[in-house]
N, C-alpha and C positions, 0 to 999 in steps of 0.2 A: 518620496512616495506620499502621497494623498494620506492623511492624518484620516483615522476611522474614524466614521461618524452610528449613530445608535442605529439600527434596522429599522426602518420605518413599516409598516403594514403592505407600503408600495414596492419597496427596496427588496422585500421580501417574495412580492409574486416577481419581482424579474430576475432574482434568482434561479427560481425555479421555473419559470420558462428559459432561461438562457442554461441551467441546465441538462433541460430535456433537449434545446434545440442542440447545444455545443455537444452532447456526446451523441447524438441520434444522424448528426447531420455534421457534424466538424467545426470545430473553433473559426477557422478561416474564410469557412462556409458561408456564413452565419452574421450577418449585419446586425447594429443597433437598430436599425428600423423596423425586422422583422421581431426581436425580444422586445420594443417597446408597444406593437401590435398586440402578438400574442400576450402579453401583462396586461393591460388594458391602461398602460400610462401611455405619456407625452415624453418624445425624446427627451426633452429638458428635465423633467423628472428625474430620467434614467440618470441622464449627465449631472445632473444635483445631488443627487444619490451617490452615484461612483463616481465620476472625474472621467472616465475615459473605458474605453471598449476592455485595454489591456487591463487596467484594475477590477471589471466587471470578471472576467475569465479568470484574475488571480481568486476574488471571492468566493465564486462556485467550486473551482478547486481545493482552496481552501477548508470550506463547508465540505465540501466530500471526505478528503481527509480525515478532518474530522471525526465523522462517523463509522469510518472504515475504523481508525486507529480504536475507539470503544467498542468496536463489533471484537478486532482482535484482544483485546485485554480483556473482555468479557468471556470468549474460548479459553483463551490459557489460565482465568481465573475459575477456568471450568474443570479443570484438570483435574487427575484423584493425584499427579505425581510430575514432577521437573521433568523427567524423559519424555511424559509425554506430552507435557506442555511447548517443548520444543518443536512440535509438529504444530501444535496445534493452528496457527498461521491458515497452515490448508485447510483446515475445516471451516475458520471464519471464510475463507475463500470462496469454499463452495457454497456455503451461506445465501454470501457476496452475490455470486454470480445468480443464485436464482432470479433476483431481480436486475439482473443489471448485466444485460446480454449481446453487448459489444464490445466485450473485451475489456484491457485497463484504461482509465479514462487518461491516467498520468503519463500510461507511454503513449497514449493518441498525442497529449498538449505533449511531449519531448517531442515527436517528430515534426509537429508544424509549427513549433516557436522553439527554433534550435538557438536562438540568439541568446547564452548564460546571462545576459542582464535583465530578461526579458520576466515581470513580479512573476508569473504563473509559470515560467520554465521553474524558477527557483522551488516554488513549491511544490512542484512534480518532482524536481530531481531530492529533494527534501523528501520526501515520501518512501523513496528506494531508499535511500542511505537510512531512514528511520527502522526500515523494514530488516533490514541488514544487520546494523545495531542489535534489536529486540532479537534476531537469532543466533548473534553472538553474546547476549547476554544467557538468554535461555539456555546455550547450550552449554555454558561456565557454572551455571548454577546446577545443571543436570550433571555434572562431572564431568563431559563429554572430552576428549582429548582433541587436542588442537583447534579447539573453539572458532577461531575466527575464520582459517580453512575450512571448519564446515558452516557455517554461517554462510559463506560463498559461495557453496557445494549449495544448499539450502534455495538459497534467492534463485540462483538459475535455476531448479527446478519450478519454483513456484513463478518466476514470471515468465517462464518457461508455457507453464500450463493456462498462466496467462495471456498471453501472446495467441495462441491457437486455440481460444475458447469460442470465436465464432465457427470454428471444424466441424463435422459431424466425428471427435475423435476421442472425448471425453478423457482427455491427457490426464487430467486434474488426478482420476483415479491412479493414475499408473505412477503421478508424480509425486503423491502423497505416501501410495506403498514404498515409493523409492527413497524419501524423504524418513520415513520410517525406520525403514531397513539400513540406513544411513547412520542416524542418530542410535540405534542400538548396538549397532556396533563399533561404534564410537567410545560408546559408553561403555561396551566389554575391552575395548582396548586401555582405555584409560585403568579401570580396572584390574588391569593384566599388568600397567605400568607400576600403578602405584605398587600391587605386589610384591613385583620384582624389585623397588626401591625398600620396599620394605622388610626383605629377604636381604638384601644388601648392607641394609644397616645393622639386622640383627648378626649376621656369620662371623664368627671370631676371627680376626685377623690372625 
């Protein structure tokens, strides 16, 4: 892989034109000659700068990630309590999506670069499995019973709401109350468990 080099002021606009053009219009879509236009560089730039088209899409991805993953640790660090931090994922969601209204950008780059060696598949499918993670952590610290099941439970609703957010069907709501309604009684079960282990040790044999 291409050894990173510092962001240049140049590096910098064809980012962000290769990310308005890659999600608005598709990775595949989408040449170096039209992100070296819209930037106002010279393809040699671009190619000085990143090494190749396919590390140009890892970096925008990248960079999105990014921001996504401080948008969410800034909700759950919003939290008044661990149950509801567990959710809270969907709410940096909907956040998310005000600005940014086609859908996930990670499952668009999994569908048109399915090849696993491919830098920018790795860090789309990096992104889910982080996403996965941070709700089986959440749901461990919230007491939740059987954590990584719902963790599971979890991610498909939420890319679930993803997935169908160009709709007119506003899933997100329906998937965050389910998502809710999920983790709390998760949370009474596990409750209900420890009880009964608790009741268990105390009864005289």
């Amino acid at each position: 892989m291409r050894e990173a080099q510092p962001m240049t002021p140049a590096g910098r606009r064809i980012v962000a034109a290769a990310e308005e053009l890659f999600y608005n219009r598709g990775i595949t879509s989408v040449g170096v000659d039209l992100i070296a236009e819209q930037s106002g560089v010279t393809k040699r730039t671009l190619y000085n700068q990143f090494g190749s088209k396919d590390q140009l899409v890892a970096t925008y991805l990248a960079e999105r990630d990014q921001r996504w993953r401080s948008l969410v640790r800034a909700a759950v660090d919003a939290c008044d309590g661990p149950v509801e931090a567990v959710t809270a994922p969907f709410d940096a969601l909907r956040t998310w999506s005000e600005a940014n209204t086609r859908g996930c950008a990670f499952i668009n780059a999994l569908a048109e670069l399915p090849d696993p060696s491919h830098p920018a598949h790795r860090i789309a499918a990096n992104q889910k499995l982080w996403l996965l993670n941070l709700f089986k952590e959440l749901a461990t610290t919230a007491g939740c019973s059987s954590p990584a099941a719902l963790a599971a439970q979890l991610l498909v609703l939420h890319e679930g709401a993803l997935a169908t957010q160009p709709l007119p069907l506003d899933t997100l709501s329906g998937s965050t109350d389910l998502a809710r309604a999920l983790v709390r009684a998760s949370s009474l079960l596990r409750q209900q468990e420890v009880s009964t282990e608790t009741q268990g040790v105390q009864s005289p044999r």
